[in-house]
C-alpha positions as CSV (number, residue, x, y, z in Angstrom):
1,X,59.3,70.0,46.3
2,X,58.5,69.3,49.8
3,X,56.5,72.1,51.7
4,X,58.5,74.6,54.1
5,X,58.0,74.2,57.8
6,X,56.4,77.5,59.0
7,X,58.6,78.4,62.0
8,X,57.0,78.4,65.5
9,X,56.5,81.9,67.3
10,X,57.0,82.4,70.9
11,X,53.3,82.4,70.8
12,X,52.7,79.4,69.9
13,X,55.7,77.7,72.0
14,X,53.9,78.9,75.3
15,X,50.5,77.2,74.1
16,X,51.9,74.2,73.4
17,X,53.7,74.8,77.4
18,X,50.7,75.6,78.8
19,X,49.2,72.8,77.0
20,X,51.5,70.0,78.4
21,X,50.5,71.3,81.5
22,X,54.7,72.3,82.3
23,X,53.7,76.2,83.0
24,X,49.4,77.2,83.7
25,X,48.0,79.8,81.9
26,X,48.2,82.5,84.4
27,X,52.2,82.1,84.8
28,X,52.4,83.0,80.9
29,X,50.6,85.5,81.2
30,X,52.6,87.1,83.8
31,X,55.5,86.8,81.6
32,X,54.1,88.3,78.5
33,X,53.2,91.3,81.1
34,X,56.5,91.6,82.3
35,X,57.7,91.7,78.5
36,X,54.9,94.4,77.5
37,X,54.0,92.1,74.5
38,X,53.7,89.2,72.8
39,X,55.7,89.9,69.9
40,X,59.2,88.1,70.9
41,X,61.6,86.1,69.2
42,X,61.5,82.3,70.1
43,X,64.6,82.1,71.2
44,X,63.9,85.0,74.4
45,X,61.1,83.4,75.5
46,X,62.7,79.9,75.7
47,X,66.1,81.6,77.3
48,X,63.7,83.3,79.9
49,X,62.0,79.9,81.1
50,X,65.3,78.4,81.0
51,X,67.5,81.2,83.2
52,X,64.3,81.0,85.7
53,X,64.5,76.8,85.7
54,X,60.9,77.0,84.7
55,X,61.7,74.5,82.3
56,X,64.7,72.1,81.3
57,X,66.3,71.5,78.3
58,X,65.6,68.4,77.8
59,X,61.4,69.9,78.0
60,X,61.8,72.5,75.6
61,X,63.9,70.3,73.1
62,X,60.2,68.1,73.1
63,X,58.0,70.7,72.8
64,X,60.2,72.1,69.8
65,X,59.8,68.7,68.7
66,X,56.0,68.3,68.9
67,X,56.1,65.7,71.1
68,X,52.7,65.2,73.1
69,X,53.8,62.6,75.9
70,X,56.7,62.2,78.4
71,X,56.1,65.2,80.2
72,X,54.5,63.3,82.9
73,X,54.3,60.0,84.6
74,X,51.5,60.2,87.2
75,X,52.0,62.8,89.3
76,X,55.5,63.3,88.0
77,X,56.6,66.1,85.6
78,X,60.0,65.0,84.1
79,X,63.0,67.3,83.8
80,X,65.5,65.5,82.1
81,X,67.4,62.1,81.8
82,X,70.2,61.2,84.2
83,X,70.9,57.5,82.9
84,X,70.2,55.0,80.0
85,X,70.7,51.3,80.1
86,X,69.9,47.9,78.2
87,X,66.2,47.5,79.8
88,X,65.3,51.3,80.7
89,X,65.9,54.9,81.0
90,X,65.7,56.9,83.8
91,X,64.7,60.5,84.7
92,X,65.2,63.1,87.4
93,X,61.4,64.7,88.0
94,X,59.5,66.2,90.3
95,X,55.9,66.0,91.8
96,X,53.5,68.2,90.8
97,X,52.4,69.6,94.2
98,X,54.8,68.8,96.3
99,X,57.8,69.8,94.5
100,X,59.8,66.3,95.7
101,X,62.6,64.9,93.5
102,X,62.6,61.8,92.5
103,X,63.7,59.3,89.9
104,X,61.3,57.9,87.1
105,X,62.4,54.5,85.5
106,X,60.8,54.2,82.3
107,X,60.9,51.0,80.3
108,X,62.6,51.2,76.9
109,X,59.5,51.5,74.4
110,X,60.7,48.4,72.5
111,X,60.9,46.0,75.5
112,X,56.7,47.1,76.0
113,X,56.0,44.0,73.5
114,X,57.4,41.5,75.6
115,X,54.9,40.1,78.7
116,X,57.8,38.4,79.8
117,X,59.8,41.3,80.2
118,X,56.5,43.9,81.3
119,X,55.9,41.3,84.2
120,X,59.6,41.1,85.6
121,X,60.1,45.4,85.1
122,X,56.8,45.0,87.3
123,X,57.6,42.7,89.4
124,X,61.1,44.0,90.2
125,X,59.3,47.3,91.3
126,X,56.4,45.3,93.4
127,X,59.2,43.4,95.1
128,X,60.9,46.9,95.6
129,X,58.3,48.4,97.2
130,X,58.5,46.1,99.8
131,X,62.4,47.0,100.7
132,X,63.2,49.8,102.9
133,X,67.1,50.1,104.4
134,X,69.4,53.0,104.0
135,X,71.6,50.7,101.9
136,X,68.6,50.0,99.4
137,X,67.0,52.5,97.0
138,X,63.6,53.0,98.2
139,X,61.1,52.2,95.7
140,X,57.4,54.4,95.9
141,X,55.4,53.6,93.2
142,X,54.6,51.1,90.5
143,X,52.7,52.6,87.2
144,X,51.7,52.0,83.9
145,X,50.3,54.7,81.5
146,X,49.6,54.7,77.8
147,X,51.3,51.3,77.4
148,X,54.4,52.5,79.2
149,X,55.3,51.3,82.5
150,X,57.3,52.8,85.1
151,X,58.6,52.9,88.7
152,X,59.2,56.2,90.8
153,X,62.3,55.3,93.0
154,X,64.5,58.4,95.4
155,X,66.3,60.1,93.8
156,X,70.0,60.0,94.8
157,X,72.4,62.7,94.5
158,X,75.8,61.1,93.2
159,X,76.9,58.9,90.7
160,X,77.1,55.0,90.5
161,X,80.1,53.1,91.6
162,X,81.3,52.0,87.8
163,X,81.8,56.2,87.3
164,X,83.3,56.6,90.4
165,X,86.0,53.7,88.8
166,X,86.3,55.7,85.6
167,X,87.7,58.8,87.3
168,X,89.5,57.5,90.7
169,X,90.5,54.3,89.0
170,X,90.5,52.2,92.3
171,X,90.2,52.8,95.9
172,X,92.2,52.7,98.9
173,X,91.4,50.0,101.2
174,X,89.1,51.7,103.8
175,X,87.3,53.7,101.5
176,X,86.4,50.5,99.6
177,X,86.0,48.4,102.6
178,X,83.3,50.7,103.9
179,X,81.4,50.7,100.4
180,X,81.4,47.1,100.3
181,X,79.9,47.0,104.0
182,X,76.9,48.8,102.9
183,X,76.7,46.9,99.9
184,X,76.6,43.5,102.0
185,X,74.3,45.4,104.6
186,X,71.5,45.8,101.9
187,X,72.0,42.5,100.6
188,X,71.7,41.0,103.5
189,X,68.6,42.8,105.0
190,X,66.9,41.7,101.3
191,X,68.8,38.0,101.9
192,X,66.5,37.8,105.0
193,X,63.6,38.1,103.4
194,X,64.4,36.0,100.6
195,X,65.1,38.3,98.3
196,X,67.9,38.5,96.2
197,X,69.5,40.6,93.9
198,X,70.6,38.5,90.5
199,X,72.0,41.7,88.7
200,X,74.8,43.1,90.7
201,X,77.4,45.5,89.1
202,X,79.1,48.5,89.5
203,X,76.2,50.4,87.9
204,X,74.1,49.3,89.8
205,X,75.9,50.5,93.2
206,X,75.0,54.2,94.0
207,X,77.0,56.2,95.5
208,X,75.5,59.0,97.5
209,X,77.0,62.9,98.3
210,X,77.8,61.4,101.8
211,X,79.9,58.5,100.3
212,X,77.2,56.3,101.2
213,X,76.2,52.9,98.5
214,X,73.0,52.2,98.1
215,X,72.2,49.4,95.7
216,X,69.4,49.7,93.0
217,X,67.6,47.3,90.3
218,X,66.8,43.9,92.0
219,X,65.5,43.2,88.3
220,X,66.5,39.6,88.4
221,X,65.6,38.1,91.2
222,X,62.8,35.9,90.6
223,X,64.2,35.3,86.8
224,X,62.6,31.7,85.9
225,X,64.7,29.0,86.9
226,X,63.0,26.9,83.8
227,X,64.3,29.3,81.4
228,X,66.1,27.5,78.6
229,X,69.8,27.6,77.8
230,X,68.9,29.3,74.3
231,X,66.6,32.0,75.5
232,X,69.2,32.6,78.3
233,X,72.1,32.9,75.9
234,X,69.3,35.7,73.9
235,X,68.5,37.4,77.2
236,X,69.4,41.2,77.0
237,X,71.1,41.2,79.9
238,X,74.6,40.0,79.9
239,X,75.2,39.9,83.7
240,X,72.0,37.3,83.6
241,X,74.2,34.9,81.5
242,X,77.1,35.7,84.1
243,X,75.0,34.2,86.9
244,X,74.1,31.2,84.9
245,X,77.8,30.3,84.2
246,X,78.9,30.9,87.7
247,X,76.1,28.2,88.9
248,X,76.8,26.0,86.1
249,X,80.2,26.1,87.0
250,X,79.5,25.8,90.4
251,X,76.7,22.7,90.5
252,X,74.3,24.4,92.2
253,X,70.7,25.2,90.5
254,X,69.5,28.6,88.8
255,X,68.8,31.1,92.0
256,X,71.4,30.0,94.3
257,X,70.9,32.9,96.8
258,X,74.7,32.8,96.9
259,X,75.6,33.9,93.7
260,X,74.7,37.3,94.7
261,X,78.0,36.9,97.9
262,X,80.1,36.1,94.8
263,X,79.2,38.9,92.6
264,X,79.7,41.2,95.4
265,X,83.0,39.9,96.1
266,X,83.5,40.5,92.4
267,X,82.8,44.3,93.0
268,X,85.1,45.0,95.9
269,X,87.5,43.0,94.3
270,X,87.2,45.4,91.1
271,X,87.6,49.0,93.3
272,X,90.6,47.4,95.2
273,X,92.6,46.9,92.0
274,X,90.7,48.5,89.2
275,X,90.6,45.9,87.4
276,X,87.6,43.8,86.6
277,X,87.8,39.9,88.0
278,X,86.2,38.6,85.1
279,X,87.2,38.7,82.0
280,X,85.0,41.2,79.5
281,X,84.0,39.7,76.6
282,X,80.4,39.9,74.6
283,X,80.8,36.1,73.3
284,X,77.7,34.8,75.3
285,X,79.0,31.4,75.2
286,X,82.4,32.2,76.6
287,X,80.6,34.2,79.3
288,X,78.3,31.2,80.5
289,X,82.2,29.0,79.9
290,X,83.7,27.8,83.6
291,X,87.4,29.0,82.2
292,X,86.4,32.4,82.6
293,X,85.9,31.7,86.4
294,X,88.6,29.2,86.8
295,X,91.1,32.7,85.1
296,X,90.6,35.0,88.0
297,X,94.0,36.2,88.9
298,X,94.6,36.0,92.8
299,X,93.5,39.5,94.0
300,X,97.4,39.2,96.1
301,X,98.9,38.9,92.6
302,X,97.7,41.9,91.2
303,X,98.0,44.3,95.0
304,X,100.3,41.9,96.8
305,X,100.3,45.2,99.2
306,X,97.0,44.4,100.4
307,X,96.6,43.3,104.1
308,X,96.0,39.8,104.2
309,X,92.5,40.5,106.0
310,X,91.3,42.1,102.7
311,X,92.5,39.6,100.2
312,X,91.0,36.6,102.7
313,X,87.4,38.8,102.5
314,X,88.0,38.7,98.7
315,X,89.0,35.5,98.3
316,X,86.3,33.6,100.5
317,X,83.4,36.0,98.8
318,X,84.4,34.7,95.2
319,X,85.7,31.2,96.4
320,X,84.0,28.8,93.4
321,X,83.2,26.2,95.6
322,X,79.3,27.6,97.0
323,X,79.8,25.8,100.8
324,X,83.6,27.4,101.2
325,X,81.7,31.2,99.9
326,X,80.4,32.9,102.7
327,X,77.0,31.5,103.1
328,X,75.3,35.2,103.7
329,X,76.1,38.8,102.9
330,X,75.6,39.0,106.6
331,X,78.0,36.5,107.3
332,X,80.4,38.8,105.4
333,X,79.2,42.3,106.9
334,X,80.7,40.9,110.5
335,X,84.3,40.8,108.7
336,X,84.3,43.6,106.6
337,X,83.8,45.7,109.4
338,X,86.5,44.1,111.4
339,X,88.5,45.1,108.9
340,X,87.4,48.7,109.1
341,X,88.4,48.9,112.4
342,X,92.0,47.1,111.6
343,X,92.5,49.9,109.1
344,X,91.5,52.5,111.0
345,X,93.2,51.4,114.2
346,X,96.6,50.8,112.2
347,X,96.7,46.8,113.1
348,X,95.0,45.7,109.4
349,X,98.7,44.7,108.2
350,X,99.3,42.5,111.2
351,X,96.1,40.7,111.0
352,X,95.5,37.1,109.7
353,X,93.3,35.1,107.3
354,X,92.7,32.7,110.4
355,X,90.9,35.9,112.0
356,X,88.1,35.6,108.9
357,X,85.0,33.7,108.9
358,X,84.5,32.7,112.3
359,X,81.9,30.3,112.8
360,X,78.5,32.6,113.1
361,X,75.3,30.0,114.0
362,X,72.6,30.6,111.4
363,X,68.7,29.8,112.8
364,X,66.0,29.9,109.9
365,X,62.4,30.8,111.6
366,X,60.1,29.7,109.4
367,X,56.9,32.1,110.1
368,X,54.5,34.0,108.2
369,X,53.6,36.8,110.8
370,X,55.5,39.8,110.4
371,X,55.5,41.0,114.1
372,X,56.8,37.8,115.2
373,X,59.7,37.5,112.9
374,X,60.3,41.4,114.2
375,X,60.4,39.3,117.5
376,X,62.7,36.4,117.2
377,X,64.8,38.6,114.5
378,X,65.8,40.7,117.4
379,X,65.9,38.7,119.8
380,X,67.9,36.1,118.1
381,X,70.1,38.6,116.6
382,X,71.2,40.1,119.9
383,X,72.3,36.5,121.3
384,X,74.7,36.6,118.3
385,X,73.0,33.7,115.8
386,X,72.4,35.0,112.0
387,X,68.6,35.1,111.3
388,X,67.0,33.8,108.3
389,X,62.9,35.0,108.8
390,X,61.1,32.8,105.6
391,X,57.3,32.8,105.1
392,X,56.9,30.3,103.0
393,X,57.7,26.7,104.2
394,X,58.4,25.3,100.7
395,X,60.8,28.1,99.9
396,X,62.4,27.5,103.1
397,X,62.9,23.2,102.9
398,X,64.3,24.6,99.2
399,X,66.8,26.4,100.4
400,X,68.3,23.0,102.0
401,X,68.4,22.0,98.4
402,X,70.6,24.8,97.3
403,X,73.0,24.3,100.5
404,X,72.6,21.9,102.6
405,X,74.2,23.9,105.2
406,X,71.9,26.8,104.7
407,X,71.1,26.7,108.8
408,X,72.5,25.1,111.7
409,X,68.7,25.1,113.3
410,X,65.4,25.5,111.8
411,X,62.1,26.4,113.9
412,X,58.8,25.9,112.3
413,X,55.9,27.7,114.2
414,X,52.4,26.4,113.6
415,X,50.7,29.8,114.5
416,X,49.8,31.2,111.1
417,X,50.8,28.5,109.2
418,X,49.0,25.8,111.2
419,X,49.1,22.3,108.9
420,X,51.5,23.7,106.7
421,X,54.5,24.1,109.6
422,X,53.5,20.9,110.7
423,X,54.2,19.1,107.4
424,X,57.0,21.0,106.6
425,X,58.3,20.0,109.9
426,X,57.9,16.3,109.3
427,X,59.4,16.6,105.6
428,X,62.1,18.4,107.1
429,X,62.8,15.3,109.2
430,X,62.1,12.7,106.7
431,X,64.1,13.8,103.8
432,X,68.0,12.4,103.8
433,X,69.5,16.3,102.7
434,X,67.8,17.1,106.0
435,X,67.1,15.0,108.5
436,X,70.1,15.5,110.6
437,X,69.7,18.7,111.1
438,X,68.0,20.4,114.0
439,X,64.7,21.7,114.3
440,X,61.7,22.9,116.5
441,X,58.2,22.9,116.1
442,X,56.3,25.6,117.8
443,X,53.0,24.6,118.9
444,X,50.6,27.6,118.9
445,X,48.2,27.3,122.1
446,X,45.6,26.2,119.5
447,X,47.7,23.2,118.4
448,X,48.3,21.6,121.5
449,X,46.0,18.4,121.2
450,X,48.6,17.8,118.0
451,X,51.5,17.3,120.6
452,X,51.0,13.8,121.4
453,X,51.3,12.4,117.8
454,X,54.5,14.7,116.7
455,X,57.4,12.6,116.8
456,X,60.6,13.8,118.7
457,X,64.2,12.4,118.7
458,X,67.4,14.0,120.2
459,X,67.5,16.6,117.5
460,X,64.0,17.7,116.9
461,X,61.9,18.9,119.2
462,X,58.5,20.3,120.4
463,X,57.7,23.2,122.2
464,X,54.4,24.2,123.1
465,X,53.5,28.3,123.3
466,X,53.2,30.1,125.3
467,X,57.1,29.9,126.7
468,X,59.9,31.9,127.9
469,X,62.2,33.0,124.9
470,X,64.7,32.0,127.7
471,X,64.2,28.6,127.5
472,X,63.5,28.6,123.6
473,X,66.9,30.0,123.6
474,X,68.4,27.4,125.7
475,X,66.6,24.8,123.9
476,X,67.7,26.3,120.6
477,X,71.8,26.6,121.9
478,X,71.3,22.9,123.5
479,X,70.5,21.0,119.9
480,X,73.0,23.3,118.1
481,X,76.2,22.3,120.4
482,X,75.0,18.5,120.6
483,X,74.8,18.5,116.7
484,X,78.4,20.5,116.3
485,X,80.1,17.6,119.3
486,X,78.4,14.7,117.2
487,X,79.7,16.2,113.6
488,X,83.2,16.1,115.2
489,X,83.3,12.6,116.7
């Protein structure tokens, strides 16, 4: 016969409170003053520290438990869970001094075996820290405690965009026209520093009190592009195997920074119709299949009431062949918010898919200094090219690989990078996927005596620093015409 449980006294309950370190000693000892004893049911002790949000729920359902840990991550007491998914749970807390609120992601306990997937929860959140726009969920800190790891993000006061869809259904134009710019704005400003996003879906779109989306969970992006087609079709996540048969589909290698243009295209297509593009199925092998791109129905079929400007949007976002997609979120921000002002200004239903995806000049500056890519970003950006700011000049001749129209100019500066902007300047020029293209080499004063031996033809060019950003610029608008007039001859 199995031994009765003694029941727990309100006595003990506030030791095992003061013990987890959720109330300090003195506090329970003002409420055993104001009570005139200590001789109390459970139950009015525990509906006390509830009514006076001393604690949560969730905190007294773990002390009743016995439970000894999850009360605190860092400097983060826990009050109770606001989301669960395949990888993690996540927690609305508080710090213990400053009373902020924020959000703890917790890795799920059975995914703490698995180095692969400890590094990439770890690296997401390193990669996160680095990302701060109004459009992105800020991450703060990176941790690890008693073999659980965790990252402590803002917390947002809404819901995500896939219960927003449960309850409105779909969106009107405008509304959804205006999440999907702040959607591409985020993406974009991560696009620019080569970061992308590899897990997007309506979960992972927040939706603040002020109607603003901010996106959350750049898990993905540095997924292993040597990752077998069995361990893929085993991963956990099933929007992983959804990028893998888009680029599969598509011809383009694992990581094709565009995927992420589609997938959002796939989301504002879903809250203009309600209707999800692709078809839901948990057969991994149908998901990875090309039919199940090749079946989208035509976003006019389903909402043929839709101004053409929205449907074009849609349809050049999700277009399957990579070079017709838009080539950057950013690319895509410039027409979604023409269309906000169409809609607002009455005229949406009058304009024309001709009036989308106008020609914007991309320039990729390939420099490792963070206060001169703050320079030519701006600079470049206010004389109307898109700017692509890369670090690394092997990740930026790669991205030639993926598109071959990835930029209509490239400028390699030697400054920080010395040697290694030189020789990517020269592969650059050698390899056949590239060598048409334009490009400048800056030449920082220290790398002058390397002028004489760089060659230069009518498309690639040296400049040596210092120089007017003038005349950079005029260099820079020069090789880009010249290479447009000789495409079209």
């Amino acid at each position: 016969m199995a031994k009765k449980t003694k029941p727990l006294s309100a006595e003990e309950f506030a030791q095992r409170v003061v013990t987890m370190q959720l109330l300090s000693q003195s506090q329970i000892q003002k409420i055993w003053a104001e009570f005139g004893t200590r001789d109390l049911q459970l139950d009015q002790l525990q509906q006390l520290l509830l009514g006076r949000e001393l604690l949560t729920n969730f905190q007294v359902d773990k002390l009743m438990r016995g439970q000894k840990s999850g009360f605190y991550y860092g400097d983060y007491r826990v009050l109770y869970m606001v989301g669960a998914g395949t990888f993690a749970r996540v927690f609305r807390a508080v710090h213990k001094d400053t009373g902020e609120v924020v959000a703890v992601k917790l890795l799920r306990q059975r995914h703490c075996k698995d180095v692969r997937l400890v590094e990439q929860f770890c690296r997401e959140g390193e990669m996160g820290r680095t990302l701060r726009h109004p459009n992105i969920v800020p991450i703060y800190e990176v941790g690890s405690q008693d073999n659980q790891h965790y990252l402590v993000l803002e917390f947002i006061e809404g819901r995500n965009l896939r219960d927003f869809l449960k309850v409105r259904k779909k969106f009107d134009s405008l509304q959804a026209t205006e999440l999907a710019v702040d959607m591409a704005a985020g993406l974009g400003y991560a696009f620019e520093r080569g970061i992308a996003h590899r897990d997007l879906k309506l979960s992972n779109v927040l939706v603040s009190a002020r109607g603003n989306a901010k996106l959350v969970d750049f898990g993905l992006a540095a997924m292993d592009e040597s990752i077998s087609d069995e361990a893929l079709v085993n991963t956990p996540n099933p929007r992983t195997i959804d990028y893998a048969g888009l680029e599969r589909a598509t011809n383009v290698r694992r990581g094709d920074l565009r995927s992420d243009v589609y997938f959002l295209g796939c989301i504002y297509y879903n809250m203009l119709t309600g209707v999800a593009p692709l078809t839901e199925t948990r057969d991994r092998m149908q998901r990875l299949s090309r039919k199940r791109f090749d079946r989208v129905e035509p976003i006019q079929k389903l909402e043929p009431s839709l101004p053409i400007i929205i449907t074009a949007i849609v349809n050049r976002a999700m277009d399957l062949d990579p070079d017709q997609r838009y080539q950057s979120p950013v690319d895509m921000v410039a027409d979604l918010k023409s269309a906000v002002r169409r809609l607002k200004d009455g005229s949406a239903q009058d304009a024309t898919a001709g009036e989308i995806g106008r020609t914007v000049r991309t320039v990729m500056v390939v420099e490792s200094d963070v206060e001169i890519q703050d320079v030519f970003r701006d600079r470049l950006k206010r004389s109307g090219y898109r700017v692509l700011v890369i670090g690394d000049p092997r990740r930026a001749l790669g991205r030639f690989q993926d598109s071959s129209e990835a930029a209509h100019c490239v400028i390699f500066s030697t400054d920080r990078l010395a040697e290694e902007a030189l020789e990517a300047y020269r592969q650059f020029g050698a390899d056949p996927l590239t060598e048409s293209v334009p490009a400048i080499l800056l030449l920082a004063r220290k790398h002058l005596d390397w002028h004489d031996d760089i060659e230069q033809t009518a498309h690639r060019k040296v400049v040596s620093m210092p120089t007017k950003f003038s005349k950079l610029e005029a260099l820079l608008g020069q090789l880009i015409a010249s290479d447009e007039s000789r495409e079209k001859k």
